[in-house]
C-alpha positions as CSV (number, residue, x, y, z in Angstrom):
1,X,81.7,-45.9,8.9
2,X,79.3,-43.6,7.4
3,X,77.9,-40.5,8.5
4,X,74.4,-40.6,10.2
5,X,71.9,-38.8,8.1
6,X,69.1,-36.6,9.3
7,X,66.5,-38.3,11.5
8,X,63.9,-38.6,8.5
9,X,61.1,-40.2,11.2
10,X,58.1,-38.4,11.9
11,X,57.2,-37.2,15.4
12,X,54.8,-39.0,17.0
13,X,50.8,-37.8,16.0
14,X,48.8,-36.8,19.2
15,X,46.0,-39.6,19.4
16,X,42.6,-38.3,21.2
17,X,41.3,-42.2,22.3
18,X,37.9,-42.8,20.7
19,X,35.4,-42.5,24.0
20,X,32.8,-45.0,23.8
21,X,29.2,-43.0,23.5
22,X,26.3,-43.8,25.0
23,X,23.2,-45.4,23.2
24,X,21.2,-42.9,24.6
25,X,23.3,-40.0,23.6
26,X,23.0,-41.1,20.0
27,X,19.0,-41.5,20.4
28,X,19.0,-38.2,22.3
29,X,21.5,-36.6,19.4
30,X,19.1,-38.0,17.0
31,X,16.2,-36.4,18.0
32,X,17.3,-33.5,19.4
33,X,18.2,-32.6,15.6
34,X,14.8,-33.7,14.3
35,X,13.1,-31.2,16.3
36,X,15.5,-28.8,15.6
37,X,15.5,-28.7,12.4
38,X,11.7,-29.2,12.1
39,X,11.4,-32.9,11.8
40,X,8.9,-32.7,14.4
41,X,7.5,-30.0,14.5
42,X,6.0,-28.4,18.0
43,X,2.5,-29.9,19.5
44,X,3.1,-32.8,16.8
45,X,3.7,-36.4,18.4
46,X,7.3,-38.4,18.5
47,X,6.9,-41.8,17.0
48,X,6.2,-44.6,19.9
49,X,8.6,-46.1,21.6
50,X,8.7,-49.1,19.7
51,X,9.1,-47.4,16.7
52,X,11.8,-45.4,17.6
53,X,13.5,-48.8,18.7
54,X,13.4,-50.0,15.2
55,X,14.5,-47.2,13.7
56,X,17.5,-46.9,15.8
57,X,18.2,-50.6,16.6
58,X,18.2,-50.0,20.1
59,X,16.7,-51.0,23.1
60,X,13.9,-49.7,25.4
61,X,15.9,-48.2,28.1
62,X,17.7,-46.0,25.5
63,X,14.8,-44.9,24.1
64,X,13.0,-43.7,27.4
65,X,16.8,-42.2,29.1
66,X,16.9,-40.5,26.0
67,X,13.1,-39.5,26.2
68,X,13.7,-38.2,29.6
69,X,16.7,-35.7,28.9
70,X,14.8,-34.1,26.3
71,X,11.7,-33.5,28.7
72,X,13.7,-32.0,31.2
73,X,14.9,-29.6,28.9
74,X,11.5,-28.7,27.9
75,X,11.7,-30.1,25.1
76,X,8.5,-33.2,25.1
77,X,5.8,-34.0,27.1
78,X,5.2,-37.2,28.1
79,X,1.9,-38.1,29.0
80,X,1.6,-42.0,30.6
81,X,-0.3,-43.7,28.2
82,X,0.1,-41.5,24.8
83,X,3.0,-40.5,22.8
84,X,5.2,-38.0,23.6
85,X,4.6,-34.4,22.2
86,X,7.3,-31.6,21.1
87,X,6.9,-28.6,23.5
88,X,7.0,-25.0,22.2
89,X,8.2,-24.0,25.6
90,X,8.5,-20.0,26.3
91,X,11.3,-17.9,27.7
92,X,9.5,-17.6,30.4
93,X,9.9,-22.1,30.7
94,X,13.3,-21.9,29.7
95,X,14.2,-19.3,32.5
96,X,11.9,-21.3,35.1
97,X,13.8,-24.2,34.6
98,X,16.7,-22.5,36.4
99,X,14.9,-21.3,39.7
100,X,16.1,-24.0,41.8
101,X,19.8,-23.2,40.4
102,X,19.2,-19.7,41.3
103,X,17.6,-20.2,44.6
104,X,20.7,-22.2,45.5
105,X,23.5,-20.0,44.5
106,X,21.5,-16.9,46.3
107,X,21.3,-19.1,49.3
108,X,24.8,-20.1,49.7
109,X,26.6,-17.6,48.3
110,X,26.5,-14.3,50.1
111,X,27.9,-11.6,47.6
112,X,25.5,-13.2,44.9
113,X,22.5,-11.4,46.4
114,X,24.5,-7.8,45.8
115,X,25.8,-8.9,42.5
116,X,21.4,-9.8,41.3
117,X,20.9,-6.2,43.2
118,X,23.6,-4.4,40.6
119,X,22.5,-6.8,37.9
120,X,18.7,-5.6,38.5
121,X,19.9,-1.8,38.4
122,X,21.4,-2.2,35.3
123,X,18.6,-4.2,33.6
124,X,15.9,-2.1,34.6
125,X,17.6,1.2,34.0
126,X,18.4,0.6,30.3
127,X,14.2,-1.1,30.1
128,X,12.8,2.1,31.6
129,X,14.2,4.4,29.0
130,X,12.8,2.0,26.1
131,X,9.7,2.0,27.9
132,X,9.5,5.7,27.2
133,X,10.2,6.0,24.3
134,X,7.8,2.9,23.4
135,X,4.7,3.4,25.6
136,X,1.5,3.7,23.7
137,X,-1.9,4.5,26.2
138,X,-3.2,0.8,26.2
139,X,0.6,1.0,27.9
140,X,-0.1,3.9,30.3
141,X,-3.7,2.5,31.4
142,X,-1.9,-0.7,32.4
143,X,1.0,0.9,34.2
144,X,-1.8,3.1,36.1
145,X,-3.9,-0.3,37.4
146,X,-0.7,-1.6,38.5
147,X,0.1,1.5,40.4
148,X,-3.2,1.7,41.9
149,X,-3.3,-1.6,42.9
150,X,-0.5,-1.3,44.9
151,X,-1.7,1.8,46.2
152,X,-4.7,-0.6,47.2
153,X,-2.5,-2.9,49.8
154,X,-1.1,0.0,51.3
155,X,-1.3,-0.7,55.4
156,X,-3.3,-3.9,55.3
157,X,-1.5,-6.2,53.5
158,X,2.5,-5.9,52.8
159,X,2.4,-9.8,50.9
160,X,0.0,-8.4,48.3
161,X,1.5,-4.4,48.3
162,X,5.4,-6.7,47.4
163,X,3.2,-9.0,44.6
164,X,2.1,-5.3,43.5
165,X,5.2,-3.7,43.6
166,X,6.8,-6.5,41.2
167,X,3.9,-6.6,38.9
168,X,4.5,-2.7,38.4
169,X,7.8,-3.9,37.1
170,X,7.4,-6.2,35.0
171,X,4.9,-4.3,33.1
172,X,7.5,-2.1,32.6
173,X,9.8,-4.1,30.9
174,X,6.1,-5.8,28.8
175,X,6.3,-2.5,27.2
176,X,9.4,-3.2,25.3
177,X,7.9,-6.1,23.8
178,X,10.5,-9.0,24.1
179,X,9.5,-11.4,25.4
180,X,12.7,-12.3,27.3
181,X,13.4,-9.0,28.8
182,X,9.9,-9.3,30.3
183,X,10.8,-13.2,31.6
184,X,14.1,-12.0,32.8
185,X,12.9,-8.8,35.0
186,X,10.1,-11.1,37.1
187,X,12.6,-13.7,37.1
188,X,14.9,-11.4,39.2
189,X,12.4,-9.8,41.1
190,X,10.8,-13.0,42.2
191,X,14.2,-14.3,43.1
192,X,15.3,-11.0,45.1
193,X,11.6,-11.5,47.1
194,X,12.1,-15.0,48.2
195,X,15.4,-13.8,50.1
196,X,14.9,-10.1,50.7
197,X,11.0,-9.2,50.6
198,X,12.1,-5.6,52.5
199,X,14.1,-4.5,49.7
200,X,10.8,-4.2,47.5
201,X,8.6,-3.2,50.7
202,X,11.1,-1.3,52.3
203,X,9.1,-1.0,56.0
204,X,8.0,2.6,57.1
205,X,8.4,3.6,53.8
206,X,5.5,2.4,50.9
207,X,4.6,5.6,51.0
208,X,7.9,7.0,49.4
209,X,7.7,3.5,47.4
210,X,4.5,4.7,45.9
211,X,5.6,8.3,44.9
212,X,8.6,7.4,43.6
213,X,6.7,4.7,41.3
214,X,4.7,7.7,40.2
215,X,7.6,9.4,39.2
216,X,8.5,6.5,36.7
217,X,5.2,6.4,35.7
218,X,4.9,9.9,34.8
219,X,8.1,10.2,33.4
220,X,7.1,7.4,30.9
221,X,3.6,9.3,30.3
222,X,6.1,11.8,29.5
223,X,8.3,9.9,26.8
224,X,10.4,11.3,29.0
225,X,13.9,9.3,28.8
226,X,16.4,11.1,30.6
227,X,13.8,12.0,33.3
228,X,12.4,7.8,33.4
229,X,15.8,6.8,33.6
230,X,17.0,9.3,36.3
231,X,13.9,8.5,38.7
232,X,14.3,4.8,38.2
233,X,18.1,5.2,38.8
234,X,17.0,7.4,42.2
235,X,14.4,4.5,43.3
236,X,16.9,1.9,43.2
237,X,19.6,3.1,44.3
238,X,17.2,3.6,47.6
239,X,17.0,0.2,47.5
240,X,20.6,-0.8,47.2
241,X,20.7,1.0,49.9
242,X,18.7,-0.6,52.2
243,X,20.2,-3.8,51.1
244,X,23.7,-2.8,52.0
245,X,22.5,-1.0,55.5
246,X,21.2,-4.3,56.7
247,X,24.0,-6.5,55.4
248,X,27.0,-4.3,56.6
């Protein structure tokens, strides 16, 4: 009887099973790439609905679930009775998009609200010490109207000193000039208001919110770096603070 040989068969090849797509994940693949690559370009109109329906060879309800995903990404408009347009949405839409996200994970999970808090120091400390080194007097004139606005509120209205407070901020960060640091800073500061107003009014204690505002501000005047980034460092970490004294 002869000796068995080698086992010459091959092992078995790993099949990944072929998943059935969607119609309208094609359409929506389809058209996401026209706009992205220019196809149509923004505020210019996406062929009608019929159209589309011949070019593809699909039906209607394709066409609009496919038409739907791409508007809530930002990415059409769609007016009834007209085509739909591309968007040019902003950083500021993209980042708007997620509030209700963001409103939701605040809400129902505790240590998220410290972790925005530590995410804010970080954000704002490294955006102060460009704004320093950046700030041009259209800059400073600004950053003084926003200061004296505040200043304004003080003692007879603690909604509009808060609006004030954040709007001092952000024009902070508008003095980097990117356009998503800017989005980004009033994005967290709008989120920390809606669950912890105090921690920008910090009751009893505008006044000290004021002067330490004025500290920024002249440190910026300044093109002072070290000295922006060490009084912004001291006014948050008040703030951080507070936050931890009334969630202990």
């Amino acid at each position: 009887m002869p000796t068995p040989g080698p086992d010459r068969r091959r092992p078995p090849i790993a099949v990944r099973k072929i998943s059935r797509r969607k119609l309208s994940d094609e359409v929506f693949d389809r058209l996401l790439k026209e706009i992205e690559t220019g196809g149509y370009p923004p505020n210019t109109q996406i062929p009608s609905e019929r159209e589309l329906m011949a070019a593809y060879g699909v039906g209607r309800p394709a066409i609009r679930e496919a038409m739907q995903r791409l508007e809530k990404l930002g990415l059409i408009v769609i007016t009834h009775g007209e085509r739909a347009r591309v968007s040019q949405p902003t950083v500021a839409d993209v980042i708007g998009q997620i509030e209700h996200t963001a409103r939701h994970i605040l809400a129902t999970q505790p240590q998220s609200l410290g972790q925005l808090q530590d995410a804010r120091s970080f954000f704002e400390i490294g955006i102060v010490r460009d704004a320093a080194r950046l700030a041009e007097p259209a800059d400073i004139e600004r950053l003084e109207a926003a200061l004296a606005r505040q200043a304004s509120f003080l003692k007879r209205d603690s909604g509009g000193f808060v609006a004030a407070d954040m709007a001092f901020h952000t024009a902070i960060a508008a003095i980097t000039r990117n356009a998503v640091l800017e989005a980004v800073s009033r994005a967290m500061l709008h989120w920390l208001s809606m669950f912890h107003a105090s921690l920008l009014l910090w009751k009893g204690h505008e006044h000290l919110t004021l002067e330490e505002h004025r500290m920024i501000l002249d440190a910026i005047i300044a093109h002072d770096e070290a000295g922006a980034v060490e009084a912004m460092r001291v006014h948050l970490q008040r703030s951080r603070g507070l936050f931890l004294s009334k969630n202990s």
